[in-house]
C-alpha positions as CSV (number, residue, x, y, z in Angstrom):
1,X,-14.6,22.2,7.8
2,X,-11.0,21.4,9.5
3,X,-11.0,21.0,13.6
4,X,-10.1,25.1,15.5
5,X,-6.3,25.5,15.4
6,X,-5.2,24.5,18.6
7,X,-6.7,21.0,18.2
8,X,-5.0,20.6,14.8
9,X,-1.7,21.7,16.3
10,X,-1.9,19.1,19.1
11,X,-2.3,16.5,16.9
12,X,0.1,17.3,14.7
13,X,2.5,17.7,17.6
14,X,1.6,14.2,18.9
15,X,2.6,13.0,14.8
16,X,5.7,15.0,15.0
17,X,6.9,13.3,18.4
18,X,8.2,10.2,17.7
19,X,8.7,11.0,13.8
20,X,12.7,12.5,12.8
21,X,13.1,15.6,13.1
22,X,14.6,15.9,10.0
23,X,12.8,14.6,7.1
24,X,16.0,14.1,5.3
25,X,16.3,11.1,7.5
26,X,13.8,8.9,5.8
27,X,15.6,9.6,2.4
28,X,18.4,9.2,3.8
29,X,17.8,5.4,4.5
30,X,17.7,5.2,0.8
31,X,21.0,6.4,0.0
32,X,22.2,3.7,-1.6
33,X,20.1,4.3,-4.6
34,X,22.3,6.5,-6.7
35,X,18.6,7.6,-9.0
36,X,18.0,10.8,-7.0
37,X,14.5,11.6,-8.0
38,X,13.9,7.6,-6.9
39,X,15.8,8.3,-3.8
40,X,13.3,11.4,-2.8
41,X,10.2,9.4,-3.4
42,X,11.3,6.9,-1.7
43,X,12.0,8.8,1.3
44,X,9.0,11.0,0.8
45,X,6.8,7.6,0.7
46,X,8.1,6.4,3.6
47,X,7.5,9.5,6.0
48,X,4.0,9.7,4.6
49,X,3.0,6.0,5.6
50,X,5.2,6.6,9.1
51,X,3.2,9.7,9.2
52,X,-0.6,8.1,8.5
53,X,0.7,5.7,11.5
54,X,0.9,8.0,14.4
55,X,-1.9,10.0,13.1
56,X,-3.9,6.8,13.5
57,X,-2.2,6.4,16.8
58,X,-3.3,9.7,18.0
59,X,-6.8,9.4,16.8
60,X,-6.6,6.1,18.9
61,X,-8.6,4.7,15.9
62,X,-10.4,0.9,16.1
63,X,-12.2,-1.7,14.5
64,X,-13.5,-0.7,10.8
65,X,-11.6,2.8,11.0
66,X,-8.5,0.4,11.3
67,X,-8.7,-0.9,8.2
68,X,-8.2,2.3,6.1
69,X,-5.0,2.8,8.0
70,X,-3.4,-0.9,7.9
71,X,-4.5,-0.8,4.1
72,X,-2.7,2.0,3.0
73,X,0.9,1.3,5.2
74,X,0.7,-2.4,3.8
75,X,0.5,-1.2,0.3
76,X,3.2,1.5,0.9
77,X,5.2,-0.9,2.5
78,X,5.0,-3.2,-0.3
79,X,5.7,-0.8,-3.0
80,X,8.8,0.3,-1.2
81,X,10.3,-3.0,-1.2
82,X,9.3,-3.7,-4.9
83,X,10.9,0.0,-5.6
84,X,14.1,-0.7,-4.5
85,X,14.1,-4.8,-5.3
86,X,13.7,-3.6,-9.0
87,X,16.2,-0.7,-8.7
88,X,19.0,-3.2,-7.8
89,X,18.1,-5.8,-10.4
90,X,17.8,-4.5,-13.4
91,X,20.5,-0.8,-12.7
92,X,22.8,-2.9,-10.6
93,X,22.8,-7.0,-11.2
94,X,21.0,-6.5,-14.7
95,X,24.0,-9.2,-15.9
96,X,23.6,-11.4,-12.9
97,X,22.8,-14.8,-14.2
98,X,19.7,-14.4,-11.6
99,X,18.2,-11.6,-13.2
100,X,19.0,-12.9,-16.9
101,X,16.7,-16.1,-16.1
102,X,14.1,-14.1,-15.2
103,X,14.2,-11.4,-17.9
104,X,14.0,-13.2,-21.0
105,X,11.2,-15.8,-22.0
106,X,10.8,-18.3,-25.3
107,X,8.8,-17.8,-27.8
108,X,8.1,-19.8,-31.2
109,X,8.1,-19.4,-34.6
110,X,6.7,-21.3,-37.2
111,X,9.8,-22.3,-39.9
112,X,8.2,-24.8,-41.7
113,X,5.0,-27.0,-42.8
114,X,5.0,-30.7,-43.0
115,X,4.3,-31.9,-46.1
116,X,0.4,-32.5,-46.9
117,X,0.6,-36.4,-46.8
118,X,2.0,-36.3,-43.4
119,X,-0.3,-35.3,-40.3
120,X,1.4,-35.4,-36.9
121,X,-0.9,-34.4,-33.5
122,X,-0.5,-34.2,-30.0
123,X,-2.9,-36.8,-27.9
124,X,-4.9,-34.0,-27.4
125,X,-5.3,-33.6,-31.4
126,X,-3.1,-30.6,-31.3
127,X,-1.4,-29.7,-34.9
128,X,2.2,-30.2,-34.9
129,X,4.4,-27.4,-36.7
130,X,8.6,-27.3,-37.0
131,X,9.4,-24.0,-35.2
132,X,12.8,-22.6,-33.8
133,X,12.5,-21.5,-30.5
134,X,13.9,-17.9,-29.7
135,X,14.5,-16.0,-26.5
136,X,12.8,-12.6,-25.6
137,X,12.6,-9.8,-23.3
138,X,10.4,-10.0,-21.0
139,X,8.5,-7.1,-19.5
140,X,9.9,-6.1,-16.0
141,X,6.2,-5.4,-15.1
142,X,5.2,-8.9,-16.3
143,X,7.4,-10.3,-14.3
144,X,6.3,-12.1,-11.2
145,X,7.1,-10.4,-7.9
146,X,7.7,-13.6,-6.0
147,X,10.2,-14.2,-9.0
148,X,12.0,-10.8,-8.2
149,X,12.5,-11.9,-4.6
150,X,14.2,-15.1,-6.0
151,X,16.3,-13.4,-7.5
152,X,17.6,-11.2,-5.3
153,X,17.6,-13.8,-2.3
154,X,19.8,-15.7,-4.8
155,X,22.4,-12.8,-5.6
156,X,22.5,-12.3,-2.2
157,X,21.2,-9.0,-1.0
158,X,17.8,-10.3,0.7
159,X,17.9,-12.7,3.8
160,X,15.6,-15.7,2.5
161,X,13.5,-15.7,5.4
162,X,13.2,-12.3,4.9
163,X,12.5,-12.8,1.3
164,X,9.7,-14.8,2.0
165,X,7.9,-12.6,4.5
166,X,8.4,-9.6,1.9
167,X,6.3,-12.0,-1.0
168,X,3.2,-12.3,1.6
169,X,3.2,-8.5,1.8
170,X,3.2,-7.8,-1.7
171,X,0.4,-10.5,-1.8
172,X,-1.3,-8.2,0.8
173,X,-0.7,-5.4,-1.7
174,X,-2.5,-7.0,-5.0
175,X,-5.3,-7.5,-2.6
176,X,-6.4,-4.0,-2.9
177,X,-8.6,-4.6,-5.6
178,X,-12.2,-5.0,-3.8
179,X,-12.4,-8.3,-5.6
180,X,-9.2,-10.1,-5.2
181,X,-9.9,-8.8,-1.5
182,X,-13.3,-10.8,-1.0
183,X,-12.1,-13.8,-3.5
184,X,-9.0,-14.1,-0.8
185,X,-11.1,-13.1,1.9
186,X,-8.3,-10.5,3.3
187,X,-8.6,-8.6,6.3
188,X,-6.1,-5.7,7.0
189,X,-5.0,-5.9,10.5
190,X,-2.3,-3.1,11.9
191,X,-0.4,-5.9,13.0
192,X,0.5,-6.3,9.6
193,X,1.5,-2.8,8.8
194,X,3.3,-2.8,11.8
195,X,5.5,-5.9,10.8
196,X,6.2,-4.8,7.2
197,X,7.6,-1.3,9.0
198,X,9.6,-3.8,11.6
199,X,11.1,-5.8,8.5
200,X,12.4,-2.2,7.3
201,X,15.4,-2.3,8.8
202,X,16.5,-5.9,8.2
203,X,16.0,-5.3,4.7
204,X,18.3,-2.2,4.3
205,X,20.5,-3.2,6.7
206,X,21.2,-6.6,4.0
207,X,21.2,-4.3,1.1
208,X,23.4,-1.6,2.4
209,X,25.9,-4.5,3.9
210,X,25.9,-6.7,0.1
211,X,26.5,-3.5,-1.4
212,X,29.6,-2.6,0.7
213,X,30.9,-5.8,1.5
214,X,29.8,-8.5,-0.8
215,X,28.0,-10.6,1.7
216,X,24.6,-10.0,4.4
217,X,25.4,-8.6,8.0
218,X,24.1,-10.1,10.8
219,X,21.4,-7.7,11.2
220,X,20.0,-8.3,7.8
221,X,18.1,-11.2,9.7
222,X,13.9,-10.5,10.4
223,X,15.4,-10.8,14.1
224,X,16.8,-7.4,13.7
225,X,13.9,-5.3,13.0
226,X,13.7,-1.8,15.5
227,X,14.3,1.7,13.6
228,X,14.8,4.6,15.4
229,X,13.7,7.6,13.6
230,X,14.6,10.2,16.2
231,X,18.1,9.4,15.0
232,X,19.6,12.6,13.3
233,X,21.8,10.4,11.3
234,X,21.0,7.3,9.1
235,X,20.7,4.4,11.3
236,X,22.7,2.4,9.0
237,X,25.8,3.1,6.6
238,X,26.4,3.2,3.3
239,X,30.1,2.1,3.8
């Protein structure tokens, strides 16, 4: 059964504190994406891992109750920046040559056999066939993340360094299956959570600035990484 009333409502209080006071704040942060249903979840996935943090805060929680906690914000984390990566690739740069590399595979068909008397074979003893090679679609989920990040580093609206750190999360991510976990031997640690919430900032701040200007901003850096969600108002522009 849930803890009396007034203990629930101090906790929740303590939650509230540091959190906006509007919640239209966190989807605000997102306002670039023009989806609005993507823009809401977005927003709404955000508070909730921002929320989980200062409930684990208040809780004062340590050692293996930790690990619930840091595993959860590190996968939120993650998915946010995969979200939003994928948003602007294939709704916004989906003819950038960046994203074109990435999105299309070869495949090979078989045009032609040689003829009977002639038998051709790889060292390996490998059958040799004429085929014309062709170019495909490839599946946006098939696609590797770190390949994602490459791409966008290399149109311009992720700081490389940034880029880089935002690949280890995702990493951090796939290791929620209980056997990549032990194969990798991961460990959630808050610390991590708590960096993937700093490199927030950095990361919006570069996408809203590309998108507005054509180039990063100086806080789009993993130097710049402090978000204020007491602030009533977006802590970054659009414009």
């Amino acid at each position: 059964m849930p803890l009396n009333a007034p203990t629930r409502t101090k906790i929740l209080e303590y939650c509230d504190m540091h959190l906006a006071r509007d919640k239209k704040w966190f989807n605000d942060q997102f306002d670039f994406i023009p989806d609005t249903a993507l823009r809401d979840r977005l927003g709404l996935e955000f508070y909730s891992v921002r929320y989980l943090y200062k409930l684990g805060e208040a809780l004062a929680v340590t050692e293996e109750r930790t690990h619930a906690h840091a595993k959860f914000q590190i996968t939120q984390y993650a998915s946010i920046y995969e979200a939003v990566i994928v948003d602007l690739l294939w709704n916004k740069y989906a003819t950038h040559p960046a994203v074109v590399e990435i999105d299309t595979h070869s495949t090979f068909r078989k045009v032609a056999t040689l003829p009977g008397t002639v038998k051709l074979t790889t060292a390996g003893g490998e059958k040799i066939h004429w085929c014309v090679e062709k170019k495909e679609k490839t599946s946006i989920m098939s696609i590797k993340f770190d390949d994602k990040v490459d791409a966008s580093v290399a149109i311009g609206f992720i700081n490389k360094v940034l880029g880089e750190e935002i690949k280890e999360f995702y990493k951090l991510r796939n290791a929620m299956h209980i056997d990549t976990a032990v194969k990798r031997q991961v460990k959630y640690e808050l610390s991590q959570a708590k960096l993937a919430y700093r490199r927030m900032r950095p990361f919006i701040a570069g996408v809203k600035g590309f998108l507005a200007k054509g180039k990063l901003p100086s806080n789009a850096s993993p130097q710049h990484q402090s978000m204020k969600e007491t602030a009533p108002q977006p802590i970054i522009s659009s414009g």
